[in-house]
MARSERO-988828 format. One record per residue (C-alpha): y, x, z; chain; residue number from 1. Coordinates in steps of 0.25 Angstrom, whole numbers, padded with zeros to 4 digits, always signed. Each point is the difference from the previous one (the first is absolute). Layout:
BEGIN
+-------+-------+-------+-------+------+
|    py |    px |    pz | chain | resi |
+-------+-------+-------+-------+------+
|     Y |     X |     Z |     A |  NUM |
...
+-------+-------+-------+-------+------+
//
This chain:
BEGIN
+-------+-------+-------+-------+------+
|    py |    px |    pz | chain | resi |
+-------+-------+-------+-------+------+
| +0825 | +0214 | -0128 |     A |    1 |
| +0007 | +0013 | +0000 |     A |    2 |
| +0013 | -0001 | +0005 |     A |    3 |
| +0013 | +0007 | +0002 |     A |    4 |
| +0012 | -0004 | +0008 |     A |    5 |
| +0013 | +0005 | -0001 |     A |    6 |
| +0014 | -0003 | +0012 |     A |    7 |
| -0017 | -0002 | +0009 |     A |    8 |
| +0009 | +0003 | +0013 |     A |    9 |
| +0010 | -0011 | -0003 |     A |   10 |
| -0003 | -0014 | +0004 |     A |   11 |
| -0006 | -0006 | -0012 |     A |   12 |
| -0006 | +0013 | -0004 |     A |   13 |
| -0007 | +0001 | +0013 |     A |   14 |
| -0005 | -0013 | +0001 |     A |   15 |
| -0005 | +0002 | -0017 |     A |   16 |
| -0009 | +0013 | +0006 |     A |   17 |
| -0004 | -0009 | +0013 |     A |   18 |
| -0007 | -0012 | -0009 |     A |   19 |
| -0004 | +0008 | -0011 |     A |   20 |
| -0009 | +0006 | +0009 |     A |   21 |
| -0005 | -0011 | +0007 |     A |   22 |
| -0003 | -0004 | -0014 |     A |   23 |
| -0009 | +0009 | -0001 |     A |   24 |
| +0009 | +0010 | -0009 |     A |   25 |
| +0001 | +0015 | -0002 |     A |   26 |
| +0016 | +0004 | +0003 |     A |   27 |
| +0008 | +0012 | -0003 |     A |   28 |
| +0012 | -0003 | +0009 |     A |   29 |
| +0012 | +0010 | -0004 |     A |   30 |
| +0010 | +0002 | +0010 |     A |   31 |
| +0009 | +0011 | +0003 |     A |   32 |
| -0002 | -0002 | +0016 |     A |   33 |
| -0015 | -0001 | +0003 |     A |   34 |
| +0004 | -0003 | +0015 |     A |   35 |
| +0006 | -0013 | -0005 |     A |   36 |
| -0011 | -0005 | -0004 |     A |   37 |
| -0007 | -0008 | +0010 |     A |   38 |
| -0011 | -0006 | -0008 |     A |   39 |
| -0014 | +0008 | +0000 |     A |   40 |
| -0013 | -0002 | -0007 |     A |   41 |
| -0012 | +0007 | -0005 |     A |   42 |
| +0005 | -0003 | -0016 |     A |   43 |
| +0012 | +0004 | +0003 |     A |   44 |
| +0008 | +0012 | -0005 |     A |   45 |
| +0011 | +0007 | +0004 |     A |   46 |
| +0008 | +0006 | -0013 |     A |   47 |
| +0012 | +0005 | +0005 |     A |   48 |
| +0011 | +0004 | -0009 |     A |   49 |
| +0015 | +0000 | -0002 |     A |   50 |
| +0001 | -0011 | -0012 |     A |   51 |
| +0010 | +0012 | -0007 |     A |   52 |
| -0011 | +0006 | -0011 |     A |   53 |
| -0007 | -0008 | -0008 |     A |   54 |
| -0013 | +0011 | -0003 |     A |   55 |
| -0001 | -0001 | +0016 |     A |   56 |
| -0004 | -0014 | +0000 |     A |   57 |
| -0010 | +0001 | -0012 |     A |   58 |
| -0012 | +0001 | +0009 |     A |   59 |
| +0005 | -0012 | +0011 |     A |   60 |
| -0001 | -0009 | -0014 |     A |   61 |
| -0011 | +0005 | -0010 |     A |   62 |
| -0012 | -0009 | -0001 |     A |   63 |
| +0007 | -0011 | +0009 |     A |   64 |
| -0003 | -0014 | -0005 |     A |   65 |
| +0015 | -0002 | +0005 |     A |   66 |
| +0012 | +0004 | +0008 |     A |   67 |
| +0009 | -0009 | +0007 |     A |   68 |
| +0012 | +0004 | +0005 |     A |   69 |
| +0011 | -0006 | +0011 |     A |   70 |
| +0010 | +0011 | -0005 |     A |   71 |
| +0015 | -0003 | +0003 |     A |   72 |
| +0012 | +0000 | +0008 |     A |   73 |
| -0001 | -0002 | +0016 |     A |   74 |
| +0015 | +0000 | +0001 |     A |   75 |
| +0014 | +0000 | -0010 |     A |   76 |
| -0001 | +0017 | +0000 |     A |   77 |
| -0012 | +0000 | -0005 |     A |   78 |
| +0003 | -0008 | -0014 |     A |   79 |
| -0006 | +0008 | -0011 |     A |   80 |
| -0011 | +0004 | +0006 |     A |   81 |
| -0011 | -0011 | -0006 |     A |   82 |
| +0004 | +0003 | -0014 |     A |   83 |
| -0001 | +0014 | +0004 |     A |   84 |
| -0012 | +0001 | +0007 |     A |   85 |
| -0008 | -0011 | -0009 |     A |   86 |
| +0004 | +0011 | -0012 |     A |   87 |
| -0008 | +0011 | +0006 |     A |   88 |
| -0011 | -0009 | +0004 |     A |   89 |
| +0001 | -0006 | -0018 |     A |   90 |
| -0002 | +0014 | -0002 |     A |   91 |
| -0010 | +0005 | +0008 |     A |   92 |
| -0009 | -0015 | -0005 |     A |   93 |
| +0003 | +0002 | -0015 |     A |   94 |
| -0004 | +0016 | +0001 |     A |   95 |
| -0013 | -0006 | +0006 |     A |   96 |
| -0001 | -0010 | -0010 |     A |   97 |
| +0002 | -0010 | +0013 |     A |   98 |
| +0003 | -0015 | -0004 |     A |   99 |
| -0001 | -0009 | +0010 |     A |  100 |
| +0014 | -0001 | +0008 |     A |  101 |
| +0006 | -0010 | +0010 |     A |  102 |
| +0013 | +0002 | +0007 |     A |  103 |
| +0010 | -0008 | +0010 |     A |  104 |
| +0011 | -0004 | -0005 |     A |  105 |
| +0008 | -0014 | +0004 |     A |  106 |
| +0004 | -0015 | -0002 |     A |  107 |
| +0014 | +0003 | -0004 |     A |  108 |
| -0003 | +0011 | -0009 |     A |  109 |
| -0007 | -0011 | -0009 |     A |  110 |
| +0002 | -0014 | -0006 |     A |  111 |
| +0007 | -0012 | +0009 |     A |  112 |
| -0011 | -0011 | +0002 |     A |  113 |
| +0004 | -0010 | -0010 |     A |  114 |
| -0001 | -0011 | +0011 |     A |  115 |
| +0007 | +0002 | +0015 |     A |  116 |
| +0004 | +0014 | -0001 |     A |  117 |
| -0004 | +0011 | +0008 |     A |  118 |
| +0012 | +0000 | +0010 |     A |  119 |
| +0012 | -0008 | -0006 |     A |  120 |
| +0009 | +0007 | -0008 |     A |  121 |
| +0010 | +0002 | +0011 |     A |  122 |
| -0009 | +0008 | +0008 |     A |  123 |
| -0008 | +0006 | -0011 |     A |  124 |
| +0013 | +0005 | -0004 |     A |  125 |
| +0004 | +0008 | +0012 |     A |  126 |
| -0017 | +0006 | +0004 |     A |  127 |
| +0002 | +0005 | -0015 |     A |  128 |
| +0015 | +0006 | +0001 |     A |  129 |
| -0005 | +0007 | +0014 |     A |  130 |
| -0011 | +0006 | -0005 |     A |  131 |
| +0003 | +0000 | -0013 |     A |  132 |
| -0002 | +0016 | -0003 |     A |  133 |
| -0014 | -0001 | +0006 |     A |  134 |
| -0002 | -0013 | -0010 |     A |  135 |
| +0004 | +0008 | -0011 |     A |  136 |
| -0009 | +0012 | +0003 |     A |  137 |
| -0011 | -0010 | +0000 |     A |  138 |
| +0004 | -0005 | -0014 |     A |  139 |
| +0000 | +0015 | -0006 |     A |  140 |
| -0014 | +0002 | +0007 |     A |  141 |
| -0004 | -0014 | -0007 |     A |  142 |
| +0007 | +0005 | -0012 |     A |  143 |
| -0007 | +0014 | +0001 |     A |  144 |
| -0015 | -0008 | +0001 |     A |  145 |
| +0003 | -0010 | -0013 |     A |  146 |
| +0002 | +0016 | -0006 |     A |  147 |
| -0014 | +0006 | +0003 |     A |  148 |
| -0013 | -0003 | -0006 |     A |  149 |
| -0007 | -0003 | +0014 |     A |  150 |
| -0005 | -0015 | +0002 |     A |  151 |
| +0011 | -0002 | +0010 |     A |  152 |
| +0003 | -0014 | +0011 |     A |  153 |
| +0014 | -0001 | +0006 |     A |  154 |
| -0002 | -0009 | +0012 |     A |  155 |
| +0014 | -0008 | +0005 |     A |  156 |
| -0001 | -0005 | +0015 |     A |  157 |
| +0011 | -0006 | +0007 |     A |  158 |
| +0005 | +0004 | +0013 |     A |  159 |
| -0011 | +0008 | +0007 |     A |  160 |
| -0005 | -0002 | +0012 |     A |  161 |
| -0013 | +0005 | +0010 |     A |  162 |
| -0008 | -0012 | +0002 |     A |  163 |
| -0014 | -0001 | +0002 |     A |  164 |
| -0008 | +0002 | -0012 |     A |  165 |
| -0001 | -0015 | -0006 |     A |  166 |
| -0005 | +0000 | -0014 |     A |  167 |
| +0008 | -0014 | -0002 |     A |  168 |
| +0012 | +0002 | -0011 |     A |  169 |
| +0005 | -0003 | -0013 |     A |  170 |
| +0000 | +0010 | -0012 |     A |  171 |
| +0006 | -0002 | -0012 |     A |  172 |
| -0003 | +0009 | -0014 |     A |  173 |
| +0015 | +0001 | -0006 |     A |  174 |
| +0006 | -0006 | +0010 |     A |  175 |
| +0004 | -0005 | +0015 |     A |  176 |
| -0008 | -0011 | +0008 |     A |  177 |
| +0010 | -0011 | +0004 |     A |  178 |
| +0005 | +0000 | +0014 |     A |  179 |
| -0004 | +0014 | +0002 |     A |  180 |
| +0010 | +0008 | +0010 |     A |  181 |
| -0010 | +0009 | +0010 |     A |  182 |
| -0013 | +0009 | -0001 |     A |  183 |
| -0009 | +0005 | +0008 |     A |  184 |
| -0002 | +0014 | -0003 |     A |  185 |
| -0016 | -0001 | +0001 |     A |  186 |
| -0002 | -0012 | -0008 |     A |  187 |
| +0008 | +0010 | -0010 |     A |  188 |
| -0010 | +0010 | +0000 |     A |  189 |
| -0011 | -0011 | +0000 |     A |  190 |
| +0006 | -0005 | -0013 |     A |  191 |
| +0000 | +0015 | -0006 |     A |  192 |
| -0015 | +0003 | +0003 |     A |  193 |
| -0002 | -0014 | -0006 |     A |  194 |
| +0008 | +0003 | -0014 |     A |  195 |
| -0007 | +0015 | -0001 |     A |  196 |
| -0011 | -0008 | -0008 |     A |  197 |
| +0009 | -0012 | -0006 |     A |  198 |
| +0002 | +0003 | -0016 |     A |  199 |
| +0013 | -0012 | +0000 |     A |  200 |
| +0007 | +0008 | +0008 |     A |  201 |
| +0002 | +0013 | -0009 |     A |  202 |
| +0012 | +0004 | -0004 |     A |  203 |
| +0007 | -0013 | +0010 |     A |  204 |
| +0008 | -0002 | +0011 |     A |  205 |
| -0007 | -0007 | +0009 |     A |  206 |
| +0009 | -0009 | +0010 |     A |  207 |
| -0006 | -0004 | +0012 |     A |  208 |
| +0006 | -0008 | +0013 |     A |  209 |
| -0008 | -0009 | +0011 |     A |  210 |
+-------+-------+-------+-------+------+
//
């Protein structure tokens, strides 16, 4: 497949452009610092670009089969910046006629698992009134993607962490797997390139936990 990767210098995003192309898959990695990037490869391209004009990024997603993005916040300050971002990038994919789009998001942006919530309320509670303005810029960003016409995935880990590729975890279409507090960052990316191709997941949240 063709690919395009968004936020490819970030910690998901980076490890999205490393198994996609042990995968065997042709990347467009679009970043704004290419010396960021550690990842090489001979399918892999370079697009650099400042996320700001939609027209620019045109050609990093014309004729992809699709782009995945680990857009958003790193820190408090920067709340805004995943609807933001993720706006330009909509525009640049429906100028292109672009439809397949996945995206990070997170666990308490989404539905409570029916059964043994995510944290107990208690602490669920304070994680969302500290970072409660990153949280909402993630729910206008999810809000922005229910808007467009591409055929769009919301993927909600918990807690991420870096931990070794595993391919071991839980995802639930609509939902939150039961029990689920952490994530390793690569077994996100792994469960992106896996739902590139999945028709259940259009248009879905995807919760996903170990």
């Amino acid at each position: 497949m063709k690919l395009t990767v968004f936020g490819a210098t970030g910690g998901i995003g980076q490890e999205v452009v490393r198994q996609a192309l042990d995968a065997g898959h042709q990347v467009t990695a679009v970043v704004r610092d290419p010396a960021r990037l550690s990842v090489t490869g001979e399918r892999l391209e370079v697009f650099r670009a400042d996320l700001s004009d939609p027209a620019a990024l045109r050609p990093a997603v014309a004729g992809r089969n699709a782009v995945l993005s680990g857009l958003g916040a790193r820190r408090r300050a920067d709340a805004g910046i995943a609807t933001r971002l993720t706006r330009t990038v909509l525009g640049a994919m429906e100028a292109e006629g672009a439809r397949r789009l996945l995206v990070v998001s997170a666990a308490p942006v989404g539905p409570e698992p029916q059964e043994s919530a995510l944290l107990d309320r208690g602490v669920r509670g304070v994680v969302s009134a500290v970072l409660k303005d990153i949280y909402a810029d993630l729910r206008a960003m999810e809000a922005e993607l229910a808007l467009s016409a591409t055929d769009w995935t919301v993927v909600r880990p918990p807690r991420l962490q870096d931990k070794p590729l595993s391919g071991r975890y839980r995802t639930v279409v609509g939902g939150f797997p039961s029990k689920g507090r952490v994530m390793g960052r690569a077994d996100v990316a792994h469960a992106m390139l896996a739902m590139t191709g999945d028709a259940g997941t259009v248009k879905q949240g995807v919760g996903m936990a170990y």
